[in-house]
MILONU-40089 format. One record per residue: residue in three letters; x, y, z of N, C-alpha, C, O in turn. Coordinates in steps of 0.001 Angstrom, whole numbers, plus 500000, padded with zeros to 6 digits. Example, Ala and Ser with C-alpha at 12.3 -4.5 7.8 and 13.67 -1.06 7.14 Angstrom:
ALA513190494310507800512300495500507800513200496700507800514236496681508465SER512850497750507080513670498940507140512900500030507870513409501138508039
***
This chain:
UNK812201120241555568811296119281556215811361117943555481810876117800554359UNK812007116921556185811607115341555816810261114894555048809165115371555343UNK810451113921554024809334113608553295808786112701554095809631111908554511UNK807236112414554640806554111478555215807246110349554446807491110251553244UNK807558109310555733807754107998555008806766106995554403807101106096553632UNK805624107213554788804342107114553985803335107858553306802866108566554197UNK802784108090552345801564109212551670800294108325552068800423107110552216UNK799449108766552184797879108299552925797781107245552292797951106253553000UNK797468106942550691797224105557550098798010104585550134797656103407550088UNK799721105190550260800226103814551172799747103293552443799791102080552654UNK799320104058553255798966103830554788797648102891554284797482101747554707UNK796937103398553531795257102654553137795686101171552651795137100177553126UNK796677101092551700796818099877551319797696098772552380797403097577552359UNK798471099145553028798947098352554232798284098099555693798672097355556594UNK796961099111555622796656098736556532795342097759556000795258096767556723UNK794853097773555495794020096643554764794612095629554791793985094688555279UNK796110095335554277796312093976554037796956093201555816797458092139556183UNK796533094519556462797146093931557792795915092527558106796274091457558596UNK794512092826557717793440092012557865793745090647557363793019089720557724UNK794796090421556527794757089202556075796229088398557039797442088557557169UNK795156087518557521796147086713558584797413085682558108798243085064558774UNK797202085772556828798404084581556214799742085333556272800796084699556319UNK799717086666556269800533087592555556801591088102556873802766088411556676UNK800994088121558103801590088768559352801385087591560874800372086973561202UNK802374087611561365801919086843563311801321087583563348801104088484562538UNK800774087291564645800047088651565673801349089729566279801269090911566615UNK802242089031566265803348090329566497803248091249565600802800092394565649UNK803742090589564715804192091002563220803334092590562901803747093707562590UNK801999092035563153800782092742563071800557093922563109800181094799562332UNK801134093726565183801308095030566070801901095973565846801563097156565830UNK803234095271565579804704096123565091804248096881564137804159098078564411UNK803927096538563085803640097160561578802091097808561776801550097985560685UNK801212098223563007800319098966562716800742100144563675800291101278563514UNK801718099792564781802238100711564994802874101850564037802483103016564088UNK803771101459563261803943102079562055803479103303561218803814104430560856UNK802457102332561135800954102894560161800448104116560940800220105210560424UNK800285103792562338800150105410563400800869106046563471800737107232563772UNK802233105285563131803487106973563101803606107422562116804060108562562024UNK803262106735561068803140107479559412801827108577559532801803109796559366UNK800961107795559821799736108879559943799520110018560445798923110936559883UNK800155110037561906800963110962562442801789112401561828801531113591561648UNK802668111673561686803382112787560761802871113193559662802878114377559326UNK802454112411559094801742112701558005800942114229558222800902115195557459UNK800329114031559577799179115420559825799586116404561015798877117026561806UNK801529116299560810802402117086561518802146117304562758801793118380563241UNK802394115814563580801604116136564764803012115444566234803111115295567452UNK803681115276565136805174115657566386805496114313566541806246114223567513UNK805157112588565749805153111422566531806448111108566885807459111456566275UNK806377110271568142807715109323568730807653108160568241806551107671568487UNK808353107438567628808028105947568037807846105248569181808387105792570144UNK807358104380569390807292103228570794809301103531571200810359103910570699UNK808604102959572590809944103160573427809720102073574845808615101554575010UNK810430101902575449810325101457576581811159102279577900812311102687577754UNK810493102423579013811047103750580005810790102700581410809710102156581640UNK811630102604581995811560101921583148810781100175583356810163099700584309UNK811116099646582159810114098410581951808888098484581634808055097579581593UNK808745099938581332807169100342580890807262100254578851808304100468578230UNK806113099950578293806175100014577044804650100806576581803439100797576802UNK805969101628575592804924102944575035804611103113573883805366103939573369UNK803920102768573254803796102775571717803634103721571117803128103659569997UNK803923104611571540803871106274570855803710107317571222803142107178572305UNK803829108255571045803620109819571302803402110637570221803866110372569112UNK802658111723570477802606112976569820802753113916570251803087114023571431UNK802584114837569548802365116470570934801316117383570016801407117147568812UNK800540118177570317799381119111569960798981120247570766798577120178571927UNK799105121184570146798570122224571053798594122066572653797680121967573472UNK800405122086572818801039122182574186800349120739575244800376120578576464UNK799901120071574382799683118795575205800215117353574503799932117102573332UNK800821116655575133801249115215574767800482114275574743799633114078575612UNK800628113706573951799622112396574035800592110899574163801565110664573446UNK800138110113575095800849108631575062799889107735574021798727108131573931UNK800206106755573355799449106111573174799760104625573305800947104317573193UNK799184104000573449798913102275573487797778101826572219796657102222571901UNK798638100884571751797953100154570493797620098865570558798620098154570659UNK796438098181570537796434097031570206795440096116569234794216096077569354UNK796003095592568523795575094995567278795339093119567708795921092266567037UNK794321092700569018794093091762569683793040091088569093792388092001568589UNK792427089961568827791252089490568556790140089745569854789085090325569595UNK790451089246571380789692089785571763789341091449572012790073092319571539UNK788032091790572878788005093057572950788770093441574668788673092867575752UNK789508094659574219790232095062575848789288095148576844788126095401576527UNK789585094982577979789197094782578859789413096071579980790422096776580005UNK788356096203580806788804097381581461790299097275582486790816098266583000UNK790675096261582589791984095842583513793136096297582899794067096823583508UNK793072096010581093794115096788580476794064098412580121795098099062579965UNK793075098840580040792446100342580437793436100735581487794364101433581077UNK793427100364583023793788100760584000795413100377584160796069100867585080UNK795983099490583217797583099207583504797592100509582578797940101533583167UNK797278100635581275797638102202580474797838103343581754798855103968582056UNK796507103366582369796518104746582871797441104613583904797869105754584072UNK798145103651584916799071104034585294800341104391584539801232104821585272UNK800543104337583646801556104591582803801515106616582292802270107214581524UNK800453107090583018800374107921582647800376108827584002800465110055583965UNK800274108115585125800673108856586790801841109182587037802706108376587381UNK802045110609586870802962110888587537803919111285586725805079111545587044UNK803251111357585252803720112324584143803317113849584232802804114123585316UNK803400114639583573803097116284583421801781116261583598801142115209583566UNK801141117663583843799551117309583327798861117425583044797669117247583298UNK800150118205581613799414118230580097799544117064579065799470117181577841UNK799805115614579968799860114268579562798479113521579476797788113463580493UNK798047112944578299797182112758578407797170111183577872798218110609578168UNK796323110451577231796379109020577248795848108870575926794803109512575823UNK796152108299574927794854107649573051795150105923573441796245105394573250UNK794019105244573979794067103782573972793443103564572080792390104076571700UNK793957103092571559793517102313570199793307101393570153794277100734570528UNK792258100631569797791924098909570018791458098451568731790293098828568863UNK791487097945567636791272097264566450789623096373566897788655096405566139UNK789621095928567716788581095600567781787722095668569029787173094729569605UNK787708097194569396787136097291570332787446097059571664788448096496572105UNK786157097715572500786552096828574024785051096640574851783927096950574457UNK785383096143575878784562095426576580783292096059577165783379097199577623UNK781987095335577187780889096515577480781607097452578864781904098599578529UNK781874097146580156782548097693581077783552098902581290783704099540582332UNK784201099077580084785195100099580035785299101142580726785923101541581709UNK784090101721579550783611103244580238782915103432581745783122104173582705UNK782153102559581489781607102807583241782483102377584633782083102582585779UNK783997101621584204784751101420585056785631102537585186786244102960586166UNK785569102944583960786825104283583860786172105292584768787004105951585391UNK784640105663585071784278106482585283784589106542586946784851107599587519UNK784513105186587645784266105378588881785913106286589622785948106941590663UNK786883106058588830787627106899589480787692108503589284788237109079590226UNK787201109387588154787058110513587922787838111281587309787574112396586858UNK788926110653587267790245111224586337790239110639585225790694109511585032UNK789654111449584286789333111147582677790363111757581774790345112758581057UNK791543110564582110792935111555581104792776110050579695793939109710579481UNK792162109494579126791965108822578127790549108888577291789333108965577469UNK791659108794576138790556108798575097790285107324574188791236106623573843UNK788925106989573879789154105460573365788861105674571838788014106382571293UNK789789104872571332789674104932569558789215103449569348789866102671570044UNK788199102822568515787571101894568205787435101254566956787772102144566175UNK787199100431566400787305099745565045786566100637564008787094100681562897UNK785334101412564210785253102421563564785820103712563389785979104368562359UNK786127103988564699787671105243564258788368105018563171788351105687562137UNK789184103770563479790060103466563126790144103352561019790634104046560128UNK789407102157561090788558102455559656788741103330558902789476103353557915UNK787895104331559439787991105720558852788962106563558765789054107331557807UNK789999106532559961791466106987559872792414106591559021793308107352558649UNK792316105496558678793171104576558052792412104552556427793073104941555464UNK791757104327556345790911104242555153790897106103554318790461106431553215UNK791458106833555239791375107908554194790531109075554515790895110251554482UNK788724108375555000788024109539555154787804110546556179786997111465556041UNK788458110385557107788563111438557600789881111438558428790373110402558875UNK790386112612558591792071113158559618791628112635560686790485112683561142UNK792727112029561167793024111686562633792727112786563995792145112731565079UNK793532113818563179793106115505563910791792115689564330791360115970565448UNK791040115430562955789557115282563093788943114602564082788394115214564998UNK788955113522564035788801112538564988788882112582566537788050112197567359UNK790650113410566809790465113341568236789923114762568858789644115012570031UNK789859115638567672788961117135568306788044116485568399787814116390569605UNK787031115716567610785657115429567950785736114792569182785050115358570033UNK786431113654569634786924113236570689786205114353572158785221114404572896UNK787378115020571908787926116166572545787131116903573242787338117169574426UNK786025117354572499785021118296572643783902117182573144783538117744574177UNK783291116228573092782442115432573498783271114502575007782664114104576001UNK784497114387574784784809114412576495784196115242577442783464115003578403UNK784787116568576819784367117847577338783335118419577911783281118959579015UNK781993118191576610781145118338577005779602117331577622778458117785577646UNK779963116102578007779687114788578128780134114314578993779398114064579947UNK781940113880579070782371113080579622782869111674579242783626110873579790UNK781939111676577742782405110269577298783780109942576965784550110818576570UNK784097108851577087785350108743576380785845108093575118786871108202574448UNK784668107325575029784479106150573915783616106585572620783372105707571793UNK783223107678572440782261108510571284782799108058570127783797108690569783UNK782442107102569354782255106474567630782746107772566623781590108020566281UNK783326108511566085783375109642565481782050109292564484781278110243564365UNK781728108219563847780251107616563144779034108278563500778136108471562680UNK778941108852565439778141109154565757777441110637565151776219110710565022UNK778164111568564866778299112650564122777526112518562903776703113274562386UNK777962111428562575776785111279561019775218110481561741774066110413561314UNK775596110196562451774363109443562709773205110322563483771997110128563612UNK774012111289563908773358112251564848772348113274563496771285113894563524UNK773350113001562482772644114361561309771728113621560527770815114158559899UNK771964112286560547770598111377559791769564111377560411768539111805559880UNK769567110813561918768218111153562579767249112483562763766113112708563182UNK768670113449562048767257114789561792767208115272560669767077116442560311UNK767336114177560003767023114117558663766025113198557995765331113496557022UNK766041111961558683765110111326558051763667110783558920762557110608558417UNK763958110636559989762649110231560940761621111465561028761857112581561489UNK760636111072560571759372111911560821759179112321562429759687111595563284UNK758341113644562846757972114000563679756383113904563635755653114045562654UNK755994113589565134754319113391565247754136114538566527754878115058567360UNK752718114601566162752567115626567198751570114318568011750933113386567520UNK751730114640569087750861114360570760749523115205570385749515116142569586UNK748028114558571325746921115151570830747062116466572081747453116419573247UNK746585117534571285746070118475572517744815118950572809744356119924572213UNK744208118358573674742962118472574373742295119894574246741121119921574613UNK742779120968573836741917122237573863741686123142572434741065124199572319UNK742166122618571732742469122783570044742582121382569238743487120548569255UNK741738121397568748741996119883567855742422120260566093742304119291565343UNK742816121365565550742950122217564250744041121681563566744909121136564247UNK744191121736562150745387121173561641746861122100562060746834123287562385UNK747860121425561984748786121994562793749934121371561797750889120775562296UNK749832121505560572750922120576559498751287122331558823751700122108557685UNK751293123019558924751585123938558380752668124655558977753496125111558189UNK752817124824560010754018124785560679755088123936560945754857123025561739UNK756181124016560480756620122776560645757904123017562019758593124037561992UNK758017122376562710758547122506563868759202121722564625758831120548564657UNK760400122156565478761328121057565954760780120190567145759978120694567931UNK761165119016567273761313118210567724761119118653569699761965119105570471UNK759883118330569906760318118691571527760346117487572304760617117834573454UNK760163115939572233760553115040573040761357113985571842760825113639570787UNK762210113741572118763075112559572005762447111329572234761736111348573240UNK762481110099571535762147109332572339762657107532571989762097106822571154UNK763578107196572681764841106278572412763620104451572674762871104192573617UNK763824103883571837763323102645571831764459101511571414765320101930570641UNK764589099845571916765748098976571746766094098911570254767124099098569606UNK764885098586569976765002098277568158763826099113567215762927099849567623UNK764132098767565956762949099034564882761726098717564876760750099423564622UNK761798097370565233760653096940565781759487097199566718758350096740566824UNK760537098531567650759706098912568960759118100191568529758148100663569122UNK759649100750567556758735102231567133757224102249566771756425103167566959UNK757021101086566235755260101208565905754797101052567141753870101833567357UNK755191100019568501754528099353569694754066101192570106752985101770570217UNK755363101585570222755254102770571074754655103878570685754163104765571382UNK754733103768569340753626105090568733752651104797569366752300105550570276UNK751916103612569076750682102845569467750552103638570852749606104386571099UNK751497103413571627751067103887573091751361105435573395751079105885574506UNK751908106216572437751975107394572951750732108233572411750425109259573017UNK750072107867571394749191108212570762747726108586571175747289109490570463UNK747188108315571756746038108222573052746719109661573829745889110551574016UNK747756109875574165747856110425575286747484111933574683747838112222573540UNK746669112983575606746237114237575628746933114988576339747233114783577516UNK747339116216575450748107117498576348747244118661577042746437118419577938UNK747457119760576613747286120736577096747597121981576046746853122919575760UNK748611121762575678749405122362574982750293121178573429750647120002573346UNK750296121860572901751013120694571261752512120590571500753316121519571425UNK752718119566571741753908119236571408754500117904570129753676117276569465UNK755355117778570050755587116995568813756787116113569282757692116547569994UNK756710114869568831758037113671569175758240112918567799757441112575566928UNK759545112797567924760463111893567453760638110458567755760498110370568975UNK760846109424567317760910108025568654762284107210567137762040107072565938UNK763314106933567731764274106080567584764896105057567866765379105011568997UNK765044104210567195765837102924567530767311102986568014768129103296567148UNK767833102705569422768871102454569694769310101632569075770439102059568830UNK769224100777568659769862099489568085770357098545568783771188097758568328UNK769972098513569796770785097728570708770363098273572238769739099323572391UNK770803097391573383770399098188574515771675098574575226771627099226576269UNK773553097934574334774190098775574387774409099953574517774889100588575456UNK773855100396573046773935102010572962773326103148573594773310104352573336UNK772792102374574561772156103588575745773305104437576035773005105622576181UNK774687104114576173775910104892576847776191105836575572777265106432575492UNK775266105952574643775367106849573632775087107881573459775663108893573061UNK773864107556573866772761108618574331773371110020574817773139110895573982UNK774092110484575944774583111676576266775199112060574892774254112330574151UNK776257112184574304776849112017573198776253112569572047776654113565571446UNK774768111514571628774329111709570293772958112824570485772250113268569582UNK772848113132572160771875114361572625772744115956572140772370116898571441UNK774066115679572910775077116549572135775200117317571137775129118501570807UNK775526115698570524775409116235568777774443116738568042774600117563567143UNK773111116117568504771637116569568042771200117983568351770262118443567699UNK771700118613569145771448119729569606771774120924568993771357122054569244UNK773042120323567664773438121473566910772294121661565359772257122425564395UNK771355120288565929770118120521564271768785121210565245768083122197565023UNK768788120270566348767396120929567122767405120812568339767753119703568745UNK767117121647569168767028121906571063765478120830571540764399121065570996UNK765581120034572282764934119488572502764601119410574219765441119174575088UNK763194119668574424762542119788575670762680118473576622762847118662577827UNK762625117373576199763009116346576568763360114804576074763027114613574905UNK763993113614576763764248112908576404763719111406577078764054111074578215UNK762877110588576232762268109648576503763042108300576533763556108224575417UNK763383107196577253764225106466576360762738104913577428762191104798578525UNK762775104497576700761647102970576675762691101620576545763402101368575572UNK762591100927577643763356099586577280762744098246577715762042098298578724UNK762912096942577060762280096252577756762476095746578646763643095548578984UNK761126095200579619761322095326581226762340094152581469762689094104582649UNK763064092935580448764051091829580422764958092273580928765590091635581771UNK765328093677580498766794094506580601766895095347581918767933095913582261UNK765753095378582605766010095737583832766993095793585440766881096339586538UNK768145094688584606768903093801585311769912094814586565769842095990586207UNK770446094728587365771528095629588386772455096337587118772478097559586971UNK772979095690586502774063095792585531773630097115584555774430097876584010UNK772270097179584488771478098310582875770802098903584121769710099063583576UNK770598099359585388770354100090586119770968100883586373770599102037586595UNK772767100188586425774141100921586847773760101795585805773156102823586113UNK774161101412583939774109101933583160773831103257582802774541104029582158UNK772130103533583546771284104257583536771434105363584306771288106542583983UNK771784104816585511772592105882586615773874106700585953773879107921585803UNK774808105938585636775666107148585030775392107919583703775949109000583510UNK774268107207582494773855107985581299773476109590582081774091110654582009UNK772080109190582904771757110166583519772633111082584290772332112260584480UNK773360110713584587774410112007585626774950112154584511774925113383584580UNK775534111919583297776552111945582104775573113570581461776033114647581082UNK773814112992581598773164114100580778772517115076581684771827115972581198UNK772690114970582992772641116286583901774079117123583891773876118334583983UNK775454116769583803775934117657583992776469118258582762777107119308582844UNK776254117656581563776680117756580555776313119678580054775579120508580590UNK777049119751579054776926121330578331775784121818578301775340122939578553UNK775205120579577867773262120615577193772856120017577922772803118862577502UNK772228120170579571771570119347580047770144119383579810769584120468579653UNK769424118146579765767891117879579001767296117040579831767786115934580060UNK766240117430580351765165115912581043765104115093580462764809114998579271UNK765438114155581372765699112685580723764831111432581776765227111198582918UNK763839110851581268763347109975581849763497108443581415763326108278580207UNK763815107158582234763855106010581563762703105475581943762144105860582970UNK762134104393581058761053103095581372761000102089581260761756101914580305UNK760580101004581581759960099648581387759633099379580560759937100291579790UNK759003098457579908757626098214579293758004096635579457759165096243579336UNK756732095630579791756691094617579483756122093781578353755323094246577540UNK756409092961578337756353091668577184754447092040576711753952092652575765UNK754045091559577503752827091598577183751871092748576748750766092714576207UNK753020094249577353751619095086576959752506095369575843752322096564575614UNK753121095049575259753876095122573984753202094323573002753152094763571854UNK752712093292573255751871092104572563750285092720572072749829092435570965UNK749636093480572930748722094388573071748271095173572268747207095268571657UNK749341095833572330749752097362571478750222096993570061750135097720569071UNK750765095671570119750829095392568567749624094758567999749796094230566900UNK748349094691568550747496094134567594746251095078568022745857095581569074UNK745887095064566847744785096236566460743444096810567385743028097925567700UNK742946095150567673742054095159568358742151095312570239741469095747571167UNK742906094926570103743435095079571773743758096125572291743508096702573350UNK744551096369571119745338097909571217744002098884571416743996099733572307UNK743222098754570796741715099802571061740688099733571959739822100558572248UNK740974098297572478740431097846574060740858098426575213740197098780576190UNK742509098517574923743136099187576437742883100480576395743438101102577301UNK742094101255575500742306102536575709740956103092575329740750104184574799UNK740167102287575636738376102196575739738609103155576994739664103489577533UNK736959103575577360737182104503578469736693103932579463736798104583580502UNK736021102617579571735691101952580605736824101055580816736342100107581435UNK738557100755580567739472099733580728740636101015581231740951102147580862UNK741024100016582315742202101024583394743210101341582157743385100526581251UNK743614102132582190745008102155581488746368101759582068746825101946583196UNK746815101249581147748259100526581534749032101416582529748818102628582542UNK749979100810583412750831102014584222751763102792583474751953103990583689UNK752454102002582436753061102575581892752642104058580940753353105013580627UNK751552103840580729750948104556579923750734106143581095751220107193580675UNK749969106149582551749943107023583021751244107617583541751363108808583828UNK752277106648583649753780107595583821754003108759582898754160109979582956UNK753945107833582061754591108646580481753007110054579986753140110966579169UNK751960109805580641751107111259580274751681112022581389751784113235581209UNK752049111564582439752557112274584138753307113381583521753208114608583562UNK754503112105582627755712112957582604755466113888581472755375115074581790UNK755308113513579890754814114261579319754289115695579496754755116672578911UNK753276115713580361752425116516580686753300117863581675753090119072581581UNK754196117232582497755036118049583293755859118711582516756014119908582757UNK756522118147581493757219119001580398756169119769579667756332120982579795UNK755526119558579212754597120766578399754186121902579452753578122895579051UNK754456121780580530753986122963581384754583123940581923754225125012582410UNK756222123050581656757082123340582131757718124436580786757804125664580823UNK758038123651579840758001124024578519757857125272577739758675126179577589UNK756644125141577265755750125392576307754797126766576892754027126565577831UNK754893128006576342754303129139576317754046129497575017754757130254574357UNK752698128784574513751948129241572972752196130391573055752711130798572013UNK752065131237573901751906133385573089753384133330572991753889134143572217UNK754145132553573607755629133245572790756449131884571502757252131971570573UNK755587130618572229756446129409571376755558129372569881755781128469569075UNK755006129951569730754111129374568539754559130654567700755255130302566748UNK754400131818567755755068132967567017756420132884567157756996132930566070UNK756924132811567824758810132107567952759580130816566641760684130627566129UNK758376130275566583758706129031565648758244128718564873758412127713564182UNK757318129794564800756480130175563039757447130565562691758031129628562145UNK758120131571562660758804132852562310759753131939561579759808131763560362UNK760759131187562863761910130519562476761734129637561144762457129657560148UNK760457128768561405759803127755560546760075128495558669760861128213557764UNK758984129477558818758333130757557366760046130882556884760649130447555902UNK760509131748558165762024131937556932763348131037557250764421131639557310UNK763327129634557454763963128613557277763703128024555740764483127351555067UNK762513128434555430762110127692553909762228129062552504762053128992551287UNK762558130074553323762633130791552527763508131366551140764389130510551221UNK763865132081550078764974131432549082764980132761548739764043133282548134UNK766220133492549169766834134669548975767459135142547583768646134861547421UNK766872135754546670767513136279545973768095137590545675767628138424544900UNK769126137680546346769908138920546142770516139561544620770906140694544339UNK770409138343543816770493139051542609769212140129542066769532141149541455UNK768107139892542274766852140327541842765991140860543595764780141050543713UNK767021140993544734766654141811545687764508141293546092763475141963546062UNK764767140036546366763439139793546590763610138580547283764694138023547116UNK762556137894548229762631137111548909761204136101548479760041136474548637UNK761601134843547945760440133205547930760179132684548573761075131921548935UNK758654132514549435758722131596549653757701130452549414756766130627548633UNK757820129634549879757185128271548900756063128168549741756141128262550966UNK754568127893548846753506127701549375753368125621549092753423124795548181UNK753170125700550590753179123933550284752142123345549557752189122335548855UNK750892124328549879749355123670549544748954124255547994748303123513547257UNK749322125474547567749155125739546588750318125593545273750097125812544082UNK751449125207545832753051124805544995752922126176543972753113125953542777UNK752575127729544423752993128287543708753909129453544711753501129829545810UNK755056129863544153756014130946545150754898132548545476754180133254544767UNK755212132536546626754937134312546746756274134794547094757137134342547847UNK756205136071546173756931136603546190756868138011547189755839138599547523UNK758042138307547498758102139877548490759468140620547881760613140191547741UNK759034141552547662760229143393546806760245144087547603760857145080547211UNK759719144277549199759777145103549729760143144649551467759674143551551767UNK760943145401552641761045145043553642758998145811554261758453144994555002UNK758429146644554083757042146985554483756312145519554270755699144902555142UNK756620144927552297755495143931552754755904142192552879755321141166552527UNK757155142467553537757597141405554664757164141383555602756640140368556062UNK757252142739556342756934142355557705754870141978557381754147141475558241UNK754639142183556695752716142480556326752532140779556082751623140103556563UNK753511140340555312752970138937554859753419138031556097752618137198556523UNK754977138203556826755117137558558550753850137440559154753120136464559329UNK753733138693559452752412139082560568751498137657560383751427136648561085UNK750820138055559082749706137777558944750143135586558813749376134794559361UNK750936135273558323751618133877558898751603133710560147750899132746560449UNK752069134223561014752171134023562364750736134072562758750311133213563531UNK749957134996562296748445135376562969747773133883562535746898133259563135UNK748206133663561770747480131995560919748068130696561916747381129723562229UNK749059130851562205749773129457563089749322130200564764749654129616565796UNK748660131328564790748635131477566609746765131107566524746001130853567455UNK746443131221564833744729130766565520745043129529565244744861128822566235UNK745437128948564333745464126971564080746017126386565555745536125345566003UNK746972127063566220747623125993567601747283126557568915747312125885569946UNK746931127909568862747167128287570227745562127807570814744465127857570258UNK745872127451571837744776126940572797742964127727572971742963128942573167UNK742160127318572926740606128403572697740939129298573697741257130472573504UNK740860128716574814740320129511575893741570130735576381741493131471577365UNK742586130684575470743607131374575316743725132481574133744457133460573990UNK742880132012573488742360132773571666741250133524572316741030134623571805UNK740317133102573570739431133972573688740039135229574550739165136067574774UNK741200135531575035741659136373575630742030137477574836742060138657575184UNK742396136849573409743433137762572845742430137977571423742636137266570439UNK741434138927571422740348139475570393741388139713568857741224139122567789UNK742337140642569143742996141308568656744640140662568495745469140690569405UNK744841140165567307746147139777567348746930140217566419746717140003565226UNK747917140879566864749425141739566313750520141342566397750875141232567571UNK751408141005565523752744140273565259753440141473565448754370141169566194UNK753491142357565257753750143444563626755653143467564561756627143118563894UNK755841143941566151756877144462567172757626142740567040758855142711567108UNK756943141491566873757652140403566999758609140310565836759839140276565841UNK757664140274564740758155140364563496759764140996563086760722140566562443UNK759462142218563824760358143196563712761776143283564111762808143739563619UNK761315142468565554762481142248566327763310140621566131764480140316566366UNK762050139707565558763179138746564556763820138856563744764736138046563600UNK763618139998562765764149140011561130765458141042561913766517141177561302UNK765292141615563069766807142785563246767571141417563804768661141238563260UNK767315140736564479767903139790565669768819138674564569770020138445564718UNK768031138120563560768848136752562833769019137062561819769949136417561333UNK768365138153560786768092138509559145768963139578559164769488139329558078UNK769517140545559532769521142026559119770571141744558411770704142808557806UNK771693140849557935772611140802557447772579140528555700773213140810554684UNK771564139899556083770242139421554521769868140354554308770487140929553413UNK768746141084554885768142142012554158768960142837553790768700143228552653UNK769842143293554226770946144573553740771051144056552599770454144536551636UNK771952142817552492772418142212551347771316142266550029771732142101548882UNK769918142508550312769399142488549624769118144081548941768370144294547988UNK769986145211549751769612146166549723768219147437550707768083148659550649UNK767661146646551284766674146604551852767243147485552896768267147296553551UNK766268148656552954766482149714554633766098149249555984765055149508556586UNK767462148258556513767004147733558022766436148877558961765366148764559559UNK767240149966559030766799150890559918765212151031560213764700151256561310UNK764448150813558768762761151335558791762486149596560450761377149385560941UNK763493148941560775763246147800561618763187148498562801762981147903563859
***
């Protein structure tokens, strides 16, 4: 086997100095980052061609992978591509095999239009690589391979074509660092911090700026049942076409009941309507499909909601409430009903909650877990007084959340068969390991 004509830190250091414009034309540029993709290429034994030209057509590369070919087109342009050059690629790809597929690469991107132009014809044989792909390909941290499986699988299950591989990390920060609030529920008012629990509405805002407005306004609103939200900054009102994508990805930290997204009413335009129309069909047919509602909000009740006193005026009980405000309890409210079954969701996600925090020691055959309020461990030596200390957790999170007039039904409350049938269902591989007689399960 031939030695790569490049090793990765050559590729890192030439493609860096491609940035400096004294050094290369814009030909010059092209030529030599072409290169840099066929080094990279081989590099991660993936079959490359060089560029070629076939009937007056020009091809800047090939690979092959798991019985499928890839064409690719490169361009290293100051502006961003345009969906017109999108569509000269993909004829270049009619009327090839069709296990032929398309990698557009763009150095700096492309045009808001792309994707939603690509979409209207339905034949999704391209994939788009972007200045952050690229970056990261080139820079070392992550395989190209990498890159276009992630690709790959979020085509797949989405449709997108343009997915940031960035998004992946960004998807694992947001369930990592944004706090969750719970919504008030009208029939239990009890502390409910002891459970700690996933995420059941999403809820997408333009900027940073818009997360306090909107707490402000979701806050007032009364359930029925407890549910708990998240609220995030898009960053932009771009990144709405993200949204399917980073629902995707989010789904492998937490399953979420629904998805809120709030924009301001400026952006309402034909153009972010289109938008909205295909996000939404993107997140109905997708792998993970999730209720997804969009909104308005205007200037002013934004102005409102940001100041203290006003903010406690509109939601006096003699002052109408905003419209926006009764959509969003409408909708809210339809998901929690839809949702949410306290006798099975609240013992369901105790359970998960209690032994998610829990700290297995199989050397010493005993199971920790951490008391938040008292910061001292209880300990358990036995599978009998596991299931005894579960129970009686779960019996504690079904009187703190579950609804009165639902507590008055149930005199008598017994985990003991739930218990039982969680620790065989997700644990039994643990407890063995710990020595522990699953069978007594």
């Amino acid at each position: 086997m031939s030695k790569p004509k490049l090793n990765n830190d050559e590729i890192k250091n030439l493609y860096n100095k491609l940035y400096n414009e004294s050094l290369f034309t814009p030909q010059q540029r092209g030529y030599e980052f072409e290169k840099l993709i066929e080094a990279k290429l081989e590099n991660e034994k993936l079959e490359p061609r060089a560029s070629y030209k076939s009937k007056g057509e020009q091809v800047d590369g090939s690979f092959f992978w798991k019985g499928q070919t890839f064409l690719l087109e490169a361009k290293w342009v100051k502006p961003k591509i345009p969906a017109s050059s999108i569509y000269a690629f993909k004829g270049k790809l009619d009327g090839k095999f069709h296990t032929t597929s398309g990698i557009y690469i763009a150095v700096n991107g492309y045009s808001n239009d792309v994707e939603d132009a690509l979409k209207f014809g339905k034949s999704l044989n391209i994939l788009l690589f972007d200045s952050s792909d690229i970056k990261l390909i080139f820079n070392g941290e992550v395989a190209f391979l990498d890159v276009l499986k992630f690709k790959l699988r979020e085509a797949g299950d989405t449709g997108s074509l343009n997915v940031p591989y960035s998004l992946k990390t960004k998807a694992e920060k947001i369930s990592k660092e944004n706090k969750s609030d719970f919504l008030t529920a009208q029939l239990f008012q009890q502390k409910t911090t002891k459970r700690k629990i996933t995420e059941d509405l999403l809820i997408f805002v333009e900027g940073k700026s818009d997360i306090q407005i909107i707490d402000n306004l979701l806050k007032p609103i009364e359930l029925d049942f407890l549910l708990t939200y998240k609220i995030i900054s898009l960053e932009g009102i771009n990144n709405i076409r993200q949204i399917p994508s980073l629902l995707n990805l989010y789904a492998t930290y937490h399953q979420n009941k629904a998805v809120i997204v709030i924009l301001d009413d400026d952006q309402a335009t034909l153009q972010i309507k289109g938008i909205i129309e295909n996000v939404t069909e993107q997140i109905e047919n997708s792998s993970i499909p999730i209720n997804t509602k969009f909104f308005f909000i205007d200037e002013k009740l934004k102005d409102k909601l940001s100041n203290e006193i006003l903010k406690n005026v509109i939601f006096s009980k003699n002052y109408n409430k905003p419209q926006l405000y009764l959509e969003l309890e409408r909708f809210i409210n339809e998901i929690s009903y839809d949702y949410y079954d306290p006798e099975v969701n609240i013992p369901k996600e105790s359970l998960k909650s209690i032994l998610n925090r829990a700290k297995w020691d199989y050397e010493n055959n005993e199971i920790i877990f951490p008391d938040d309020y008292t910061d001292r461990d209880f300990t358990v030596e036995n599978l009998e007084d596991l299931i005894e200390f579960l129970n009686e957790e779960v019996i504690n999170a079904v009187q703190g959340e579950m609804p009165l007039e639902m507590l008055k039904e149930n005199y008598f409350l017994d985990y003991d068969s739930e218990v039982r049938e969680h620790l065989l269902a997700f644990h039994k591989d643990k407890l063995e390991k710990l020595n522990w007689n699953t069978d007594e399960l």
